[in-house]
N, C-alpha and C positions, 0 to 999 in steps of 0.2 A: 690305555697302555702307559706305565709307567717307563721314562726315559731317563739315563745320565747323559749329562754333557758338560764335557770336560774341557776345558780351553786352558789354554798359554801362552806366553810369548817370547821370543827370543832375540838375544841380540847379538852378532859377532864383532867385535870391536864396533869399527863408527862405521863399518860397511853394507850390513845386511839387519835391517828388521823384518820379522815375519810373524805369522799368526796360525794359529792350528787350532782344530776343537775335534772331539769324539762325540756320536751320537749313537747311545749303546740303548738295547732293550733291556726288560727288566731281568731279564737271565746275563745280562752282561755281552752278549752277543752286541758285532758291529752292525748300525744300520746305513750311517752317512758319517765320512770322513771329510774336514775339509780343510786348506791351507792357503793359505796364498802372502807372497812379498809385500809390502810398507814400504815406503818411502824409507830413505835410510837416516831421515833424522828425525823421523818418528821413535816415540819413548816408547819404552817398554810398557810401561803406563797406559800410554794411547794404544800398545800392540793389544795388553790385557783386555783391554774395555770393547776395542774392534773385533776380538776372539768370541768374546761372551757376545756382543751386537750379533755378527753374522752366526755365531751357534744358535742362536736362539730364532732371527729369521728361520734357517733351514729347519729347525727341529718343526717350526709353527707350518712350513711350507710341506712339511712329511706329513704332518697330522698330528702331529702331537699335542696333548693337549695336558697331560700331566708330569711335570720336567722335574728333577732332581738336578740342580746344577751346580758343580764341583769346581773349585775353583783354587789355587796358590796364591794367588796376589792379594794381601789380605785388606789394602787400598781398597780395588772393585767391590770386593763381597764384603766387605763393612761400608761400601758405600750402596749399596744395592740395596743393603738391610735398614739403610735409616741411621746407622748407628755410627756413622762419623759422615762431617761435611765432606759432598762430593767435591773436586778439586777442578778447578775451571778448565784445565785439558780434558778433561773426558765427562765435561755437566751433560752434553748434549749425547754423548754415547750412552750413558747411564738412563736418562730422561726418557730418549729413543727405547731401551733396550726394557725399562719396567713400562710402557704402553703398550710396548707388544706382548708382555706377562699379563697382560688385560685383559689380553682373547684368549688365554689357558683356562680349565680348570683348576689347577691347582698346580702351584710350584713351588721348589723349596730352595734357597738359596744357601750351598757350606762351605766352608773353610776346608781346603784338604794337604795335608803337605805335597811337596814337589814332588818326592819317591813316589805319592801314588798318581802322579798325573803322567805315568808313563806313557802313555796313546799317546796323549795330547801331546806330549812334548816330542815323541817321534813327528807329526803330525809339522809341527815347527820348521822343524829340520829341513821338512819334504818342501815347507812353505817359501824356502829362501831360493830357491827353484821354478817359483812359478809363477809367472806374467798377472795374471788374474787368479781369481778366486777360482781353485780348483775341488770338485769334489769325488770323491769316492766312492762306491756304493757295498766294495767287497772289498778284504785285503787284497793287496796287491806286492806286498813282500814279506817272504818265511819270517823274518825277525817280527816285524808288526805282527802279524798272525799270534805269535808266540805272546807277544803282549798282550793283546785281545782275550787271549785265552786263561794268561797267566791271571790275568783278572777277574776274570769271569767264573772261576775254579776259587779265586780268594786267594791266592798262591802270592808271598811273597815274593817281589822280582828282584833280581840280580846284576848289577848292569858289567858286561864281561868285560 
C-alpha cells in the first residue's frame, strides 16, 4: 500500500505551537489524521520534525510500509535527504524519524509547497486544541472533508 503523509507546523504569535500530519492511501483517500499542542516555545522547526516523527510512527503503527512523505519545510526534507547539515534542535528527531524508515519497504522523501499541504495544515489548526496527541480515523468536518477530496480528485484548492 502505497501512502502520503503530510505534516506541518504552526505558530500563533509566541502563544500556541502545534503539529498535524495527514495519512492518505494511494487514491488520496483519509486513512489517519493526527494533531496535537507543543510547548509554546517550541520552534516551528522543532514543530516540523515532531510532525514528520509522529507521522511516520502512526503510518508504521497502521502498517505501512511504503510511504510518500510531503513536506513544506524545506529544513526537515533537505535534512532528511542527506543534503544539508541536520541542525542540533531537531538531530535527534531526524535520527529517530530515518530509523524508523528502516522498517519500511520503501520511502520517498519531497519537497511540496504550503498551498498543497492543505490537510495537514487544517490538521494544525485542530492541533492548538489538543492536550495530547489526538488522532482521527474519518473526517470529522465538512470543510476538511472538502480538502481530502479536493485532493484526492487533484483539484486545485481555494482558501475562502
Amino acid at each position: 500500500m502505497m501512502l502520503s503523509l503530510l505534516k506541518r507546523d504552526y505558530s500563533r504569535g509566541s502563544t500556541s505551537t502545534s503539529l498535524g500530519y495527514v495519512i492518505r492511501d494511494e487514491k488520496g483517500d483519509l486513512i489517519l489524521a493526527g494533531a496535537n499542542a507543543l510547548h509554546p516555545e517550541d520552534s516551528i522547526l522543532f514543530a516540523e520534525a515532531s510532525a514528520l516523527r509522529e507521522g511516520i510512527k502512526s503510518a508504521l503503527a497502521w502498517g505501512c510500509k511504503n510511504l510518500i512523505i510531503e513536506g513544506d519545510n524545506l529544513v526537515v526534507i533537505k535534512s532528511m535527504n542527506r543534503v544539508w547539515q541536520i541542525p542540533w534542535e531537531i538531530d535527534g528527531l531526524i535520527e529517530d524519524s530515518m530509523a524508523d524508515l528502516s522498517n519500511t519497504d520503501d520511502f520517498v522523501i519531497n519537497h511540496c509547497y504550503r498551498e498543497a499541504n492543505q490537510a495537514a495544515d487544517f490538521m494544525v489548526a485542530k492541533g492548538s486544541s489538543c492536550v495530547s496527541l489526538s488522532l482521527w480515523f474519518s473526517s470529522f468536518d465538512p470543510s476538511f472533508s472538502l480538502i481530502i477530496r479536493k485532493d484526492a480528485l487533484g483539484c486545485p484548492f481555494q482558501r475562502a
